[in-house]
C-alpha positions as CSV (number, residue, x, y, z in Angstrom):
1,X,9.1,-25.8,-6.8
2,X,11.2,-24.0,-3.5
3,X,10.0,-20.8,-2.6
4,X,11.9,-18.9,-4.7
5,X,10.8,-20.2,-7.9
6,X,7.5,-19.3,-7.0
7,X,8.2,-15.8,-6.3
8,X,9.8,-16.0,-9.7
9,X,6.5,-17.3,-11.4
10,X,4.5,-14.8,-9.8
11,X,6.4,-12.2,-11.2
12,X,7.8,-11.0,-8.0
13,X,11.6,-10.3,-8.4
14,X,12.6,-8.1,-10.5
15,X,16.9,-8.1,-9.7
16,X,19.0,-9.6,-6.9
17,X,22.7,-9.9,-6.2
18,X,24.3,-13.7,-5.3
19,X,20.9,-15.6,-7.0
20,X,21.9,-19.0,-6.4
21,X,22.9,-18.0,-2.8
22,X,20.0,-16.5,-2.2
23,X,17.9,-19.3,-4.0
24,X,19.4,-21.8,-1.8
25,X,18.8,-19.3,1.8
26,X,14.9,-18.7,0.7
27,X,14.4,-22.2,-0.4
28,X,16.1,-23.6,2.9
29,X,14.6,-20.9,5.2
30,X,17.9,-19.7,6.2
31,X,17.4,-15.9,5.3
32,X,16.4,-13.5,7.9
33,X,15.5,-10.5,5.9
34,X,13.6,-7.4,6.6
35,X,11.5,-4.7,4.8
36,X,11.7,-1.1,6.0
37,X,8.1,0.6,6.0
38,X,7.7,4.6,6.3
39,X,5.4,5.5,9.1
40,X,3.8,8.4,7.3
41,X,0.2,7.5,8.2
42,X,-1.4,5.7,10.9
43,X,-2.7,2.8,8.5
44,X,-1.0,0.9,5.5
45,X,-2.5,1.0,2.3
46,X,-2.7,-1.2,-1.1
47,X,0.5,0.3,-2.1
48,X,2.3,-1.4,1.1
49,X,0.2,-4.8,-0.1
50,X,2.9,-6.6,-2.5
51,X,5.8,-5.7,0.9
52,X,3.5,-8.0,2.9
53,X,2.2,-11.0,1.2
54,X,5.7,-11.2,0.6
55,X,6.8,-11.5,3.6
56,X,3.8,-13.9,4.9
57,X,4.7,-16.0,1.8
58,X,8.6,-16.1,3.1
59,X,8.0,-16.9,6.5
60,X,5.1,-19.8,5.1
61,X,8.4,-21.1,4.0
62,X,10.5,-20.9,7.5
63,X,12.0,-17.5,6.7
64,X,12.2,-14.6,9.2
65,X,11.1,-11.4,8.7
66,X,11.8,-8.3,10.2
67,X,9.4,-5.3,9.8
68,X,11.6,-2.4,10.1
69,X,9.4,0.8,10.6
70,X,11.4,3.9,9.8
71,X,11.0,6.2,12.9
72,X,14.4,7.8,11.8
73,X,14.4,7.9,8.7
74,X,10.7,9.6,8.7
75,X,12.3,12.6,10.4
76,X,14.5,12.8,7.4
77,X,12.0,12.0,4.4
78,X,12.8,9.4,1.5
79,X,13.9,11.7,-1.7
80,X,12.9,8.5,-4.1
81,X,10.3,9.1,-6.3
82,X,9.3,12.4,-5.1
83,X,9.1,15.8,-6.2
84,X,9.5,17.7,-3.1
85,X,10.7,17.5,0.5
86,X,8.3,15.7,3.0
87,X,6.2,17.4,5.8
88,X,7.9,17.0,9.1
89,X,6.5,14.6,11.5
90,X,6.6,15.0,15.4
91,X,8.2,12.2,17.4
92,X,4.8,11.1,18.7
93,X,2.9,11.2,15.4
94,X,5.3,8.7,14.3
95,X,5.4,6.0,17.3
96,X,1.5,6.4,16.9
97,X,1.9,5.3,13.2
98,X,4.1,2.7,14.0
99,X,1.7,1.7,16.7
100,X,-1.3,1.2,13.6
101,X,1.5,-0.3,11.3
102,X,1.9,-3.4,13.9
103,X,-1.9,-4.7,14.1
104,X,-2.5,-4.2,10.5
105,X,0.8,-6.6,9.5
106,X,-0.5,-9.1,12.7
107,X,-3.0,-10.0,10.2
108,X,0.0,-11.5,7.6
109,X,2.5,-12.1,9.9
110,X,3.1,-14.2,13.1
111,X,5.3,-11.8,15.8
112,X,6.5,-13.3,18.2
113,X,10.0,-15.5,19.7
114,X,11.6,-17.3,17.1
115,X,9.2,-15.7,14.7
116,X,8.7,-12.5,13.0
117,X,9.6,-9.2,14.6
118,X,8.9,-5.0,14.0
119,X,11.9,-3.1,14.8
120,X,12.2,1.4,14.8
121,X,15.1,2.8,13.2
122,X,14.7,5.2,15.8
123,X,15.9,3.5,18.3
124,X,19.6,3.4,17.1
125,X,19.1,6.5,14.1
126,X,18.2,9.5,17.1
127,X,20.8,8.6,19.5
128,X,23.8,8.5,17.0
129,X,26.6,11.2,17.1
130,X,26.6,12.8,14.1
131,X,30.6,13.4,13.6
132,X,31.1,9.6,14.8
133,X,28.3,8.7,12.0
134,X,30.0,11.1,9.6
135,X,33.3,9.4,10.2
136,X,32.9,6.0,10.6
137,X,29.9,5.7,7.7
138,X,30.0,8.7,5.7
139,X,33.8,7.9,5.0
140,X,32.2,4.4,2.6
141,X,29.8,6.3,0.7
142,X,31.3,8.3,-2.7
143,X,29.4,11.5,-3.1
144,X,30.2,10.6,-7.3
145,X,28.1,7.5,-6.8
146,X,24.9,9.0,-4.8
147,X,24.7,11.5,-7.2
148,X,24.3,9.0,-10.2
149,X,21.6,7.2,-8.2
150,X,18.2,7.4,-9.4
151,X,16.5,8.5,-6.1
152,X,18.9,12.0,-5.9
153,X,19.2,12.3,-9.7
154,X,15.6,13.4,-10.4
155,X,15.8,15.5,-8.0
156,X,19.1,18.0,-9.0
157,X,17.1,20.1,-11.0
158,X,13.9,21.0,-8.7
159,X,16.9,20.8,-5.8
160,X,18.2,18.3,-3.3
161,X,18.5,19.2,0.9
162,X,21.3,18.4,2.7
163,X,19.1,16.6,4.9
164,X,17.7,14.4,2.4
165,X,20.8,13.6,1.4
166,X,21.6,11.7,4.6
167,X,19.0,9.2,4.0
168,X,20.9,6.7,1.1
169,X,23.7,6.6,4.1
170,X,21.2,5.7,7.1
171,X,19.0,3.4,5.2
172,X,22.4,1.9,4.5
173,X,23.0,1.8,8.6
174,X,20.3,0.2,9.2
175,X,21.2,-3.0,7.4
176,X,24.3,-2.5,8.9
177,X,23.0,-2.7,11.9
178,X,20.5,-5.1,11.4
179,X,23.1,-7.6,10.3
180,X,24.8,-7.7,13.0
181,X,22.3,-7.4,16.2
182,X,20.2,-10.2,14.8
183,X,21.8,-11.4,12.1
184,X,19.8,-10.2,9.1
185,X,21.7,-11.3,6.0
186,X,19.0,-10.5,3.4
187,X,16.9,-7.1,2.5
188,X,13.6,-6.9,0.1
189,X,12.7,-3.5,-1.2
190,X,11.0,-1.5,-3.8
191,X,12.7,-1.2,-7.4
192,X,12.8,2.7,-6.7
193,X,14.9,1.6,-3.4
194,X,17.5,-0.4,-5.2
195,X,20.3,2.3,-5.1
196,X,19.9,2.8,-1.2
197,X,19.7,-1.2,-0.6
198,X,23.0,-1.6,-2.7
199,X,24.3,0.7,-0.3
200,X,23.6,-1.5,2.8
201,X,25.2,-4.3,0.9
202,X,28.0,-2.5,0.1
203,X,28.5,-1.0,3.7
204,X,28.4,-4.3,5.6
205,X,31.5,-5.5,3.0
206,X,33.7,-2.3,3.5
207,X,32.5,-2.8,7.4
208,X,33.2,-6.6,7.9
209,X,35.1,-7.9,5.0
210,X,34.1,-9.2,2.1
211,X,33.1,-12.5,3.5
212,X,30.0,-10.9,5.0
213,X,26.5,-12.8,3.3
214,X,24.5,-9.6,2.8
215,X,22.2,-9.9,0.1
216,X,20.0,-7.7,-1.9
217,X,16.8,-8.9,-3.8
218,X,13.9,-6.3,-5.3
219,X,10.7,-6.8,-5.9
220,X,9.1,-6.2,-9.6
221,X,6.7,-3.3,-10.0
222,X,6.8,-2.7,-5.6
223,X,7.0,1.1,-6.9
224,X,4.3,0.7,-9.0
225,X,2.2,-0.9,-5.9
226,X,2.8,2.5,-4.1
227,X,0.6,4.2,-6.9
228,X,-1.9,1.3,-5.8
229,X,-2.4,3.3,-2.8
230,X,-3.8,6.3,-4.6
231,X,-7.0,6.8,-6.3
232,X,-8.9,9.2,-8.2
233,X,-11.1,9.4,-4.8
234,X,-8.2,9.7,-2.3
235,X,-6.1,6.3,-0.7
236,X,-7.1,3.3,-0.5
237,X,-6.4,2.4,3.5
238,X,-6.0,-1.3,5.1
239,X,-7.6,0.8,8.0
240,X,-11.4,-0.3,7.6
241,X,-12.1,2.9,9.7
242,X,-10.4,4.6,6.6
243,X,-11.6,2.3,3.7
244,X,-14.7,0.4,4.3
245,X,-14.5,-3.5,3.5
246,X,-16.8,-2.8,0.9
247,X,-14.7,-0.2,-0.4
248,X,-11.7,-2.4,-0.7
249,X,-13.5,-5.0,-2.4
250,X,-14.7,-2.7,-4.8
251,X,-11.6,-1.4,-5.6
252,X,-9.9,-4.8,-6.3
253,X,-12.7,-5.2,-8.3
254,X,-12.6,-2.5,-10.6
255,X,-9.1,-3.6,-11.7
256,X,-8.4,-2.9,-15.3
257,X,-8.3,-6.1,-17.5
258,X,-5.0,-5.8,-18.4
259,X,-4.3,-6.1,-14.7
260,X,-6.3,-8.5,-13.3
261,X,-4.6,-11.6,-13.6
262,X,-1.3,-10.3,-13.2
263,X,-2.6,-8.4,-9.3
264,X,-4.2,-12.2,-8.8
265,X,-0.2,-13.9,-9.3
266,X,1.6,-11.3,-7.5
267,X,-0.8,-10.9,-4.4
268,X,-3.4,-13.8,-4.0
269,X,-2.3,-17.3,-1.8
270,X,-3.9,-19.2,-5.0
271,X,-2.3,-22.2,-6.1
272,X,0.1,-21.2,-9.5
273,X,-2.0,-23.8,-11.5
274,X,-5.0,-22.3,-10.7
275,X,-4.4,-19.1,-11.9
276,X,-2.4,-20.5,-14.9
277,X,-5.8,-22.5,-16.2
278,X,-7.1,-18.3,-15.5
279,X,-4.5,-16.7,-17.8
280,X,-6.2,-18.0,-20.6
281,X,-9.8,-16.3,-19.8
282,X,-10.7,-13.3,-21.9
283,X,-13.9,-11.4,-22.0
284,X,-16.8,-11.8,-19.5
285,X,-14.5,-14.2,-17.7
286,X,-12.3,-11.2,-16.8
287,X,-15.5,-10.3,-14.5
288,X,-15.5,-13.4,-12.5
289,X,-11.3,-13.2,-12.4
290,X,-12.1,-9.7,-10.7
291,X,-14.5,-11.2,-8.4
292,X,-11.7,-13.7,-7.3
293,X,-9.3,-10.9,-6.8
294,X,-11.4,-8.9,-4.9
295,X,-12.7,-11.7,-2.2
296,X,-9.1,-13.1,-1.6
297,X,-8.1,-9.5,-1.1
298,X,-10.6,-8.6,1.0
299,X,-10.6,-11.7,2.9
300,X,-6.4,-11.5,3.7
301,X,-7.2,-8.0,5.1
302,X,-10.6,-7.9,6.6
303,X,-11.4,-11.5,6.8
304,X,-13.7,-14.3,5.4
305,X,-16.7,-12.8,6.8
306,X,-16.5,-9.6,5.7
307,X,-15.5,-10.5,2.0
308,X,-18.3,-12.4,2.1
309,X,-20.5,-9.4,3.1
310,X,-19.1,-7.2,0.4
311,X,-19.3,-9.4,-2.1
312,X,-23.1,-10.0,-0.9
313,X,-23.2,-5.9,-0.9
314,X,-21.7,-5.8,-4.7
315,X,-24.1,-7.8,-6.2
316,X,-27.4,-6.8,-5.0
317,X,-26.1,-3.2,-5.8
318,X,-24.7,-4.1,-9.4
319,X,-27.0,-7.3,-9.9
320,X,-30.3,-4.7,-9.8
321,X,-31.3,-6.1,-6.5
322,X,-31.1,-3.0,-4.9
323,X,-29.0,-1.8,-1.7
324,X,-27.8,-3.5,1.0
325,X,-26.3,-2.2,4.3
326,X,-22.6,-2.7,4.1
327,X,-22.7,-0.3,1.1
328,X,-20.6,3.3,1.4
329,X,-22.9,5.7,3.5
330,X,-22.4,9.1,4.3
331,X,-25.0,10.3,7.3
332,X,-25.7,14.1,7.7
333,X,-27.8,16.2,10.1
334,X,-30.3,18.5,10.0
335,X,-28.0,21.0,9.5
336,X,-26.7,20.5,6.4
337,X,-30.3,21.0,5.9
338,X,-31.3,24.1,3.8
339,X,-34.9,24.8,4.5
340,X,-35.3,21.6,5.0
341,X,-33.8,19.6,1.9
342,X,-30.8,19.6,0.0
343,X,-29.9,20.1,-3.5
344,X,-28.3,17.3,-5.6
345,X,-24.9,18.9,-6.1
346,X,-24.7,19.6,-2.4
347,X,-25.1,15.9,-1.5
348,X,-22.7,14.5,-4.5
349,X,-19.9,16.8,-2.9
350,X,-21.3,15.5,0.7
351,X,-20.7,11.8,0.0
352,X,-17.4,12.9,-1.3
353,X,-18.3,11.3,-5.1
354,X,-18.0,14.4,-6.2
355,X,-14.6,16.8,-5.0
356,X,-16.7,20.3,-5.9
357,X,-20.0,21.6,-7.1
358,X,-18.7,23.0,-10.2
359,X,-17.4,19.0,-10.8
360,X,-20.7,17.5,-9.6
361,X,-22.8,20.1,-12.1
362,X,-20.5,18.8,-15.0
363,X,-21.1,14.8,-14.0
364,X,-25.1,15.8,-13.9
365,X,-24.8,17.8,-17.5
366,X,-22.6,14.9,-19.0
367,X,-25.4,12.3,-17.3
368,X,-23.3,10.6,-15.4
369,X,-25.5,10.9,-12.0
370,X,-28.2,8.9,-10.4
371,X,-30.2,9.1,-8.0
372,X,-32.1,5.8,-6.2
373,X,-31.3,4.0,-10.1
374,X,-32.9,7.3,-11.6
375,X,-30.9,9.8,-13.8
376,X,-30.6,13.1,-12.7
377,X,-30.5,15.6,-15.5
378,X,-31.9,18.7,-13.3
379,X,-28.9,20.8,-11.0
380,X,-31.7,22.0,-9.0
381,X,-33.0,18.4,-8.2
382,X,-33.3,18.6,-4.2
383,X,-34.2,15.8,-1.5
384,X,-36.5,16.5,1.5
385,X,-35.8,15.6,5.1
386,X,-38.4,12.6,4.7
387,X,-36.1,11.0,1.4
388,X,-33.1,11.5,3.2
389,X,-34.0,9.5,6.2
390,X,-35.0,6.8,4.3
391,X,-31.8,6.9,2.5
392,X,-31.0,8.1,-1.1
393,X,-28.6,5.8,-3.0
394,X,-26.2,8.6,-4.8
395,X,-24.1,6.9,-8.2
396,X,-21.7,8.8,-10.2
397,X,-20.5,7.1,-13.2
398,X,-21.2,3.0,-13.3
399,X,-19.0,2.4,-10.1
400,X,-19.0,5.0,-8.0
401,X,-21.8,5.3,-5.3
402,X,-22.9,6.8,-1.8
403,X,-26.2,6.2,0.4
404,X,-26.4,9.8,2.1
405,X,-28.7,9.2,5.3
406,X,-30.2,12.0,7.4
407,X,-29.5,11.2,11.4
């Protein structure tokens, strides 16, 4: 089986142009390909996860990727699958981003000569002439056509800025432009990207004939992965600064059911008949399947020793073995003290389990709170100094949990 029939098992393409070319370029490592990342953070998150196995699985196979980091396209915003215009970013909140993006995708992909590389739109987007642009691009993009396009067509009724408007033609560019400084014949995206991709395609055959190789391939559910990124509880961060390893675990963990073995054939480095023998486990085996999901996971993006110690931390704390120290902690001081203790509701909105009082009284009243393995049924329940230094083990629901420690 060549590389691209294993993408194919794993569910991972969802439509291309020129499949047998591109069959033959991925299975031959001829394709030089990039995927464009938005720099709107300084850390990549789960949503950014099924982007970047890809691309470590491409160039296992001899491929070369390019990670293209939008520095110039950030200052525009991407109109797909939003409701509004994005915030501004400043010049240097973006290099800084970009800066982050780099060491996180180290841990997938080689950079280096001859081997994978991270280019910034920025560096050709900022210094073009607009009218020249205008002329020379605008003139191969029909208005008729980007208006039909998904990404601008949900958003004529809430309204569409000019400025956004520009981005379908310079995500186009930078294909464009790609292709022909180092010879990228071959973009991946997102399926909500699919409009703006065909674009590039269709820009480097007006540019350079029709002869040009410039192919476009999309990968199944990649919008879907974005929502990965988001949780009830805020995102979930590659950054361990941002998202403990124990955090990530447990969020791999918690998959649903119905999702499980399908995250484990899109995103884990397991072999295909492995996880073929798994597709026909049902009930309590589901468990273990999450337990697999979570440590490979965990392991790809923090490494074998601290998917060890999160697993470690998972079961004492689920197994009824009590606590262990690379659990979630929140530390406080003595004044966030009041006289000298503090009340349950106050520490569940502390530890961030719960996002307001009024939330954490209703998760108390429903019984949906514990406190060191002990339910909490009284609002007015309050810790002292001496119970907080020692460490109170906060759990809302069956999988959500804090330590809150007194420094």
């Amino acid at each position: 089986m060549g590389i691209y029939e294993e993408l194919v098992a794993r569910g991972l393409i969802a439509q291309v142009t020129n499949e047998e070319e591109i069959r033959d370029m991925v299975n031959n490592g001829k394709a030089t390909f990039y995927i464009g990342f938005d720099p709107t953070a300084d850390s990549l998150h789960v949503g950014h996860f099924m982007a970047l196995c890809l691309m470590k699985r491409l160039q296992m196979a001899g491929n070369k990727p390019i990670a293209l980091i939008g520095g110039g396209t950030a200052m525009i915003g991407d109109p797909s699958g939003r409701t509004d215009m994005r915030s501004m970013m400043t010049r240097e909140t973006i290099d800084h981003n970009c800066e982050c993006f780099k060491k996180q995708m180290s841990r997938f992909i080689e950079f280096g000569v001859g081997k994978a590389m991270m280019v910034n739109n920025a560096d050709w987007l900022l210094d073009l002439n607009y009218i020249e642009f205008i002329r020379d691009i605008g003139a191969c993009f029909s208005v008729n056509n980007m208006l039909r396009a998904e990404c601008f067509k949900q958003r004529m009724e809430k309204g569409l800025s000019f400025l956004e408007f520009n981005y379908m033609p310079m995500q186009s560019y930078d294909f464009y432009y790609l292709y022909q400084k180092y010879g990228c014949n071959m973009q991946f995206g997102g399926n909500d990207q699919w409009s703006n991709m065909l674009g590039g395609t269709e820009l480097i055959r007006r540019k350079l004939g029709k002869d040009a190789h410039a192919m476009t391939i999309t990968l199944l559910l990649n919008s879907e992965g974005k929502k990965m990124g988001k949780t009830a509880s805020g995102a979930v961060w590659l950054d361990p600064n941002k998202t403990t390893p124990f955090e990530f675990y447990q969020y791999w963990r918690n998959v649903g059911d119905a999702d499980v073995l399908k995250c484990i054939r899109m995103l884990t480095f397991l072999p295909l008949e492995q996880i073929d023998e798994m597709d026909k486990w049902e009930g309590s085996q589901l468990n273990k399947a999450k337990e697999i999901l979570a440590y490979e996971l965990t392991a790809l993006v923090h490494g074998e020793e601290e998917a060890k110690k999160a697993e470690a931390s998972a079961k004492a704390l689920f197994g009824g073995n009590g606590a262990n120290e690379n659990m979630p902690s929140t530390e406080i001081s003595e004044a966030d003290l009041t006289d000298g203790a503090m009340d349950i509701m106050t520490a569940l909105v502390k530890s961030e389990l719960c996002a307001s009082k009024s939330e954490a009284r209703r998760n108390i009243q429903q019984g949906g709170v514990s406190a060191n393995d002990e339910k909490v049924t009284d609002i007015s329940k309050a810790f002292t100094a001496e119970e907080l230094k020692a460490g109170v083990i906060l759990k809302r629901g069956k999988k959500n949990f804090n330590k809150i420690i007194l420094k």
